[in-house]
Structures are given as structure tokens and as C-alpha cells.
C-alpha positions in Angstrom: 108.4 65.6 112.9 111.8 66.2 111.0 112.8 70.2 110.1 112.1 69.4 106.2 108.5 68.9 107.2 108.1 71.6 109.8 109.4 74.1 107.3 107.1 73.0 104.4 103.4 73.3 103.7 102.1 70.6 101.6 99.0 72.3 99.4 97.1 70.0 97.5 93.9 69.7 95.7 91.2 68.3 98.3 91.6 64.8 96.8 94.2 61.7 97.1 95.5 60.2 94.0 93.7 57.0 92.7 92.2 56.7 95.8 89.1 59.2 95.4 87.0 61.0 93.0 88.2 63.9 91.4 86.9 67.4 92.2 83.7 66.1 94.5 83.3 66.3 98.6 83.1 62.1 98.4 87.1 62.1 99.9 86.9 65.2 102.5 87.5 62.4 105.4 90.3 61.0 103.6 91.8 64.0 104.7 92.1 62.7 108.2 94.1 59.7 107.0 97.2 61.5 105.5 99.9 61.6 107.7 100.3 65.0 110.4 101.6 67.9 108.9 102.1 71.6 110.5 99.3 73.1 108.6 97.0 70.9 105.9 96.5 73.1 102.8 93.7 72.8 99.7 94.0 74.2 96.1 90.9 74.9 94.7 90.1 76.1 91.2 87.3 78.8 91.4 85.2 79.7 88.4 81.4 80.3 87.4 79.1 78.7 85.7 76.3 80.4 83.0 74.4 81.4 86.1 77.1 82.7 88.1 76.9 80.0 90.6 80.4 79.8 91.7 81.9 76.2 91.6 85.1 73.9 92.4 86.1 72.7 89.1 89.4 72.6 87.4 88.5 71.8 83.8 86.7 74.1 81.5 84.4 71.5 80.5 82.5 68.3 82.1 84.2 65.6 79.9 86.9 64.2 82.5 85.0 64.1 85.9 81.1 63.7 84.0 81.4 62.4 80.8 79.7 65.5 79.3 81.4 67.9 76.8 79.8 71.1 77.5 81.8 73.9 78.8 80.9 75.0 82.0 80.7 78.6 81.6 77.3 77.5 79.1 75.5 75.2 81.7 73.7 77.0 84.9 73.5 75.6 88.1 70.4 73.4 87.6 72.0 71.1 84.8 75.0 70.7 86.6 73.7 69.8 90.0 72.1 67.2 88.3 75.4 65.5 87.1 77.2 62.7 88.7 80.7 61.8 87.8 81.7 58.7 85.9 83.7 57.1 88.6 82.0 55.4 91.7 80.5 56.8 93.8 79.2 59.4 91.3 79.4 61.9 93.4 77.4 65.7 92.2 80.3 68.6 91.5 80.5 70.9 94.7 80.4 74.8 94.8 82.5 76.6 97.0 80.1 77.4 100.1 79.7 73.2 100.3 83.6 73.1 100.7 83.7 76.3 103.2 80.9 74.8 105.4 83.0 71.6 105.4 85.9 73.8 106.2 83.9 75.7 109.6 82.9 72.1 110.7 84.9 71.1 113.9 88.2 69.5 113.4 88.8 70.9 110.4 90.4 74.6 111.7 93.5 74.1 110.6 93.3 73.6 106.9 93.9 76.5 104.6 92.4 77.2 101.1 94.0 78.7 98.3 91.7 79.6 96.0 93.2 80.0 92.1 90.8 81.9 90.6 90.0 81.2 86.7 89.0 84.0 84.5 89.7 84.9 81.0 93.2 83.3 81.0 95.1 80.9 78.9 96.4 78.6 81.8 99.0 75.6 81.1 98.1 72.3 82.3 101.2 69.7 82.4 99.7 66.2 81.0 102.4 64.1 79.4 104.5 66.8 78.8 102.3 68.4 76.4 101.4 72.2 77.0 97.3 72.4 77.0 96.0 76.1 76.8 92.2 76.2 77.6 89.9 78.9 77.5 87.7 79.7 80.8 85.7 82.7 80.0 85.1 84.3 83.5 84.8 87.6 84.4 87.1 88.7 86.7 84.8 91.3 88.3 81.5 89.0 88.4 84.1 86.3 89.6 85.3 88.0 92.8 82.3 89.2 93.8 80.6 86.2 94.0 83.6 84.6 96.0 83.2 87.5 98.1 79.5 86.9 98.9 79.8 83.4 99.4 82.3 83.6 101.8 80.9 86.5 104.1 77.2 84.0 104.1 79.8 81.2 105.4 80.0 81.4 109.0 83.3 80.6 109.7 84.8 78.5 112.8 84.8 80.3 116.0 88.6 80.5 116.1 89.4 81.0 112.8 88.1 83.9 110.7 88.0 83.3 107.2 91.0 85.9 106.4 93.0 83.8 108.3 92.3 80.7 106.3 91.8 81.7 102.8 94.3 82.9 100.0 93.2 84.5 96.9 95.6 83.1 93.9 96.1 85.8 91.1 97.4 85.0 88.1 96.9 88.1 85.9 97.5 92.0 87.6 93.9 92.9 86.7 93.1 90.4 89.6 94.8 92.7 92.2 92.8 95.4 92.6 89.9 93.3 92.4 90.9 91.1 95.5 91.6 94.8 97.1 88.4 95.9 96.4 86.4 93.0 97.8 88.1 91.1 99.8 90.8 93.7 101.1 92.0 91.7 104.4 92.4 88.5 102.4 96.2 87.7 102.1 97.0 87.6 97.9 99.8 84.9 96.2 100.7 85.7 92.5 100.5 82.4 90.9 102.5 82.4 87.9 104.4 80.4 85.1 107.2 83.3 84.2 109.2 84.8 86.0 109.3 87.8 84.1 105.9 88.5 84.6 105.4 88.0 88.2 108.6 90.0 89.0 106.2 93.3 89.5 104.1 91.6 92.2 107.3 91.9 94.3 106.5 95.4 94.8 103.5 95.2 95.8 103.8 94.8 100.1 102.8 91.3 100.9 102.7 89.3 98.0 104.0 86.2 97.9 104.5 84.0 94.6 103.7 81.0 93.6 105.6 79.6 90.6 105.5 77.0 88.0 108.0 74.9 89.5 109.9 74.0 85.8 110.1 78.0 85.0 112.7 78.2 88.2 114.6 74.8 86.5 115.7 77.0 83.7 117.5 80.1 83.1 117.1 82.9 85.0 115.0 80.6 88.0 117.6 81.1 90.2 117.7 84.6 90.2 113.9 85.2 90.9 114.5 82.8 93.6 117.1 85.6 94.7 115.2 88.2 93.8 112.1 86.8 95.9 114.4 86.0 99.1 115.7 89.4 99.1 112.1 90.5 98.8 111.1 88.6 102.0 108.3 86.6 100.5 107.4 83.1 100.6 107.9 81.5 97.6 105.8 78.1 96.9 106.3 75.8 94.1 103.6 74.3 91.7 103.2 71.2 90.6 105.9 69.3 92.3 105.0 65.2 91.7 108.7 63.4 90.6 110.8 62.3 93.1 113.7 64.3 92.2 111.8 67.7 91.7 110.3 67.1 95.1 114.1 66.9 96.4 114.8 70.0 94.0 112.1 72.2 95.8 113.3 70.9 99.1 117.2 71.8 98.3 116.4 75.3 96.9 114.5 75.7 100.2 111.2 76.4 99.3 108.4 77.3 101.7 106.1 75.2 100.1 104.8 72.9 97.4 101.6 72.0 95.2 101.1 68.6 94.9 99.3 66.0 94.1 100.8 63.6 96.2 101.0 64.6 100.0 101.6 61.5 101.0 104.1 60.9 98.9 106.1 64.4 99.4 106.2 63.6 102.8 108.3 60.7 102.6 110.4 62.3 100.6 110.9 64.7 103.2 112.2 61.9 105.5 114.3 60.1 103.0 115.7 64.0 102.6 116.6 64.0 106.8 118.0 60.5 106.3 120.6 61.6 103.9 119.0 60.4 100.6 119.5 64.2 99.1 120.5 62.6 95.2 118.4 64.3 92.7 119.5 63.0 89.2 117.1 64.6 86.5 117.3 61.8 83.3 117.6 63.0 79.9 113.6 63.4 79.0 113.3 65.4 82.6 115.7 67.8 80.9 114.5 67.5 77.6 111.2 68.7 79.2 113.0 71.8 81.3 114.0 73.1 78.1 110.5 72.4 76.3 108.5 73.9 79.4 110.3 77.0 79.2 111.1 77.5 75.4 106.9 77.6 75.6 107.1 80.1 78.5 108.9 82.3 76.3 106.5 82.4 73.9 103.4 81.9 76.1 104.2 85.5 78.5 104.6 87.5 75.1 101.0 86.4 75.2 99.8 87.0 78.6 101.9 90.9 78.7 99.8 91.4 75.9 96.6 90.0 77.1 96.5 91.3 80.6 99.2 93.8 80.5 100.8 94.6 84.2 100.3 96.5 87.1 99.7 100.6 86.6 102.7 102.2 88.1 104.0 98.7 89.5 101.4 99.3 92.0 97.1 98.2 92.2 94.5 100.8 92.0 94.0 100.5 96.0 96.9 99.7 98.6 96.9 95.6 99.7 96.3 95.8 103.3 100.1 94.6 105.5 100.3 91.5 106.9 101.9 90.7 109.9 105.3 89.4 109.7 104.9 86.5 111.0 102.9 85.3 107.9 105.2 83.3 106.3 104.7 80.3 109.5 101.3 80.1 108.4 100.7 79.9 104.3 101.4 82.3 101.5 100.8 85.7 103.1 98.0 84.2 105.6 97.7 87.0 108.3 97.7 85.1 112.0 96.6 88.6 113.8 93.2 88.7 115.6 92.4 92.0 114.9 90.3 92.0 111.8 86.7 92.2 111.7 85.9 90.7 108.2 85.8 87.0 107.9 
């Protein structure tokens, strides 16, 4: 394996492009055919359904994956069990405990979860370069505690504890003492879309950040990328799937990358340690750098507003260290035997 891949962690939703069915548990052993990598990573929208049945579902409604056009957050549990999705094999939406007992079964130890938890937010989706804002109405306390309970009725695998295999992705500062509060040996990432916003996270101890990959293309980018560096955090990009921003996240040395094409990323990784290091952004790339974060402006007036920031740069209840060494094993992942909790 070549340095550019030892260095990186590849997350990635728990599917493979136009190979599998979006957002089921039809491609888990698909997983076993990408190619080795130092530690296999998942990101996995969490958010509730009407009766707060926690589930693994990144759109707000059932029209993609099902067909259906009723929001989630106004179906319970029984109607959507009962859905299948409209490409073969019509496979049933999973929650999160079918994904964590996948994640205890043998073989399988060395996959980390980032979970990016959905609440009350506005959150921007990239689909041909058109800014989406959706409406996921969670609550942030029923929504943790749930998680919380589903994991601790999880048994995990022997040799590795949940804490040390689970990330809890935070977009908003209300979500911080929250995490504290009931999952306080769980390692946190701030994932964010400004850079202005997620600035306060740094002084929080053991944060790391996980940023809209376009918000570090424009200005000021490459001073939170300074600013994060001289914090010590890891710093992970999100969602990397061009060529050239692949090579961009690779040049600017980032510890990581959400993606929806592993497989691809990898080989760019090679083609990076065989000298192929060109990254030539076109005219509508840039044209799109300049969109993404005129709408960033505008979009984190919205979200200071909305959910405000951290009281005293700092959560109700101290975030429990990490060990140093965390950065070898994911965004803020502890690798320390000594806690109790799973």
C-alpha cells in the first residue's frame, strides 16, 4: 500500500455506486470486494421516524429509494417496514441496530461508523450543482437518546467496544452537549459547510472537523485549514467525487475524505504516487466554487441564527480527552482500552 493511502481514510456511505441499492443492507458483502484499505469507514444519516424508531435514511422523504412521497418523520415504524425500494432487489429500509449487529458480526471489526445525525437543520445536498435545503424535523434530544439506547442493547464485538468504532457527526452546537450527555466516551467530529461557524468547535478539546470540501476551495479555506493544523485536529473532507478535487484533498493533505466512490479514490491515490499530481479545475468547476460559497455566505447567517453557538465557546459538560494517538484511527476515535461504556 502506497503512503497516500496509508495516510487517508476513505468514509463512505455503506453502498457502491450503480452497483447496489441505495440506503438498504442488500450491498453489506460488497464491502468485502473493495480494494484493502487501513481502516474501512461508513457514513450514515441518523434520524427518526413518527414513532421514534431510529432509521438509516438520508432523504427526508421515501420518494427516491421507495417511490412514496411522505416524509418520514410522519410515517411510524410499521408503514415503513413494509416498504420495499423501487430498484431490484427491493430491499426493506434498515434501522440502525440492523447495521450495528452487522457491524459486531465477525470480520467486520475494523469498519468505523460515522453517524451524521439529522435534526432540525437545513442541510445542503450537492445534485447538479444546485443547492437543495430540506427540512428534517428531529429532535435533537429524542434523537440522541434513542441512538444512545440502541447502541448500549447492541452487543458489540469482543475486541472492539462501540466507542472505539463509532463517531457522532454534529452539525449544529446544540448537538454537543447532547452527545456529552449521553454518549460521553463517544469521540465527536463537527460536520460543517462554513468555516466560520465551525471555527468555535476548535476549542472544544478533541474535536475534529469535518468540512464541505468546496467551503475550503474558496476564500478564507486555507486559513481554517491553518487554523485546524495548528489546532491538532484531523480535518476530513466531504463530498470529494471529481478527479481533480480528489487530487485537491490529497495535495492539501487531508486526513480523510467522504465519498461516494472508494474505489475510485483509491486509484487516484496511486495515480497520485505515480506522479500524475495535475489538478486542472475547468471553468464550470470554478464557476461552481464561487456559487457554492456565495450560498454559504448567505446560508450560515441562517444557521448563527437558527442554532446560535456554543455558550462561552465551551458545551454545558466537558467532552471526555481522547488519546493522542486518535488521529491513526478516524475523526477523534479513542484506541484506548480503558473505557467501560460500549
Amino acid at each position: 500500500m502506497n503512503a497516500v493511502k496509508a495516510r487517508f481514510r476513505q468514509i463512505a456511505p455503506p453502498f457502491l455506486l450503480d452497483e447496489t441499492v441505495y440506503n438498504t443492507l442488500a450491498d453489506h458483502p460488497s464491502i468485502d470486494r473493495e480494494p484493502p484499505s487501513p481502516l474501512r469507514s461508513f457514513l450514515l444519516d441518523a434520524l427518526l421516524g413518527s414513532s421514534l424508531t431510529e432509521l438509516t435514511q438520508q432523504d427526508a422523504t421515501l420518494k427516491r429509494c421507495f417511490g412514496k412521497t411522505d416524509k418520514i418523520i410522519d410515517r411510524d415504524w410499521a408503514y415503513i417496514s413494509e416498504q420495499r425500494t423501487i430498484r431490484a432487489p427491493h430491499e426493506p429500509m434498515p434501522r440502525l441496530d440492523n447495521l450495528l449487529e452487522y457491524l459486531a458480526s465477525p470480520g467486520q471489526e475494523n469498519i468505523w461508523l460515522l453517524l451524521d445525525l439529522k435534526v432540525r437543520t437545513l442541510s445542503m445536498i450537492d445534485r447538479s450543482l444546485k443547492l437543495i435545503f430540506r427540512q428534517i424535523d428531529n429532535d435533537a434530544d429524542d434523537l440522541m437518546r434513542i441512538i444512545a439506547e440502541t447502541i448500549k442493547n447492541i452487543p458489540p464485538h469482543p475486541d472492539r467496544p462501540w466507542h472505539r468504532r463509532i463517531v457522532l457527526g454534529c452539525w449544529a452546537a446544540k448537538f454537543f452537549p447532547l452527545a456529552a450527555h449521553y454518549l460521553p466516551t463517544y469521540s465527536i467530529t463537527n460536520i460543517g459547510f462554513s468555516p466560520s461557524y465551525s471555527r468555535q468547535f476548535l476549542k472544544l478539546p478533541n474535536v475534529s472537523i469535518t468540512m464541505l470540501q468546496t467551503a475550503l476551495c474558496g476564500p478564507g479555506g486555507s486559513r481554517f485549514i491553518r487554523n485546524v493544523r495548528a489546532a491538532g485536529r484531523p480535518m476530513f473532507h466531504w463530498t470529494v467525487n471529481d478527479d481533480d478535487f480528489m487530487r485537491w484533498s490529497i495535495k492539501h493533505e487531508a486526513d480523510g475524505v467522504i465519498t461516494d466512490d472508494p474505489k475510485r479514490f483509491l486509484e487516484v491515490c496511486d495515480e497520485w504516487e505515480e506522479g500524475r499530481r495535475g489538478i486542472h479545475f475547468d471553468r464550470s468547476q470554478w464557476m461552481a466554487i464561487l456559487y457554492f460559497n456565495f450560498m454559504i455566505v448567505l446560508f450560515q447567517m441562517i444557521f448563527f441564527w437558527r442554532f446560535g453557538t456554543l455558550p462561552g465557546g465551551k458545551p454545558k459538560r466537558r467532552l471526555k480527552p481522547v488519546a493522542p494517538e486518535t488521529a491513526a484511527a478516524g475523526p477523534g476515535v479513542s484506541i484506548t482500552d480503558k473505557e467501560e461504556d460500549r
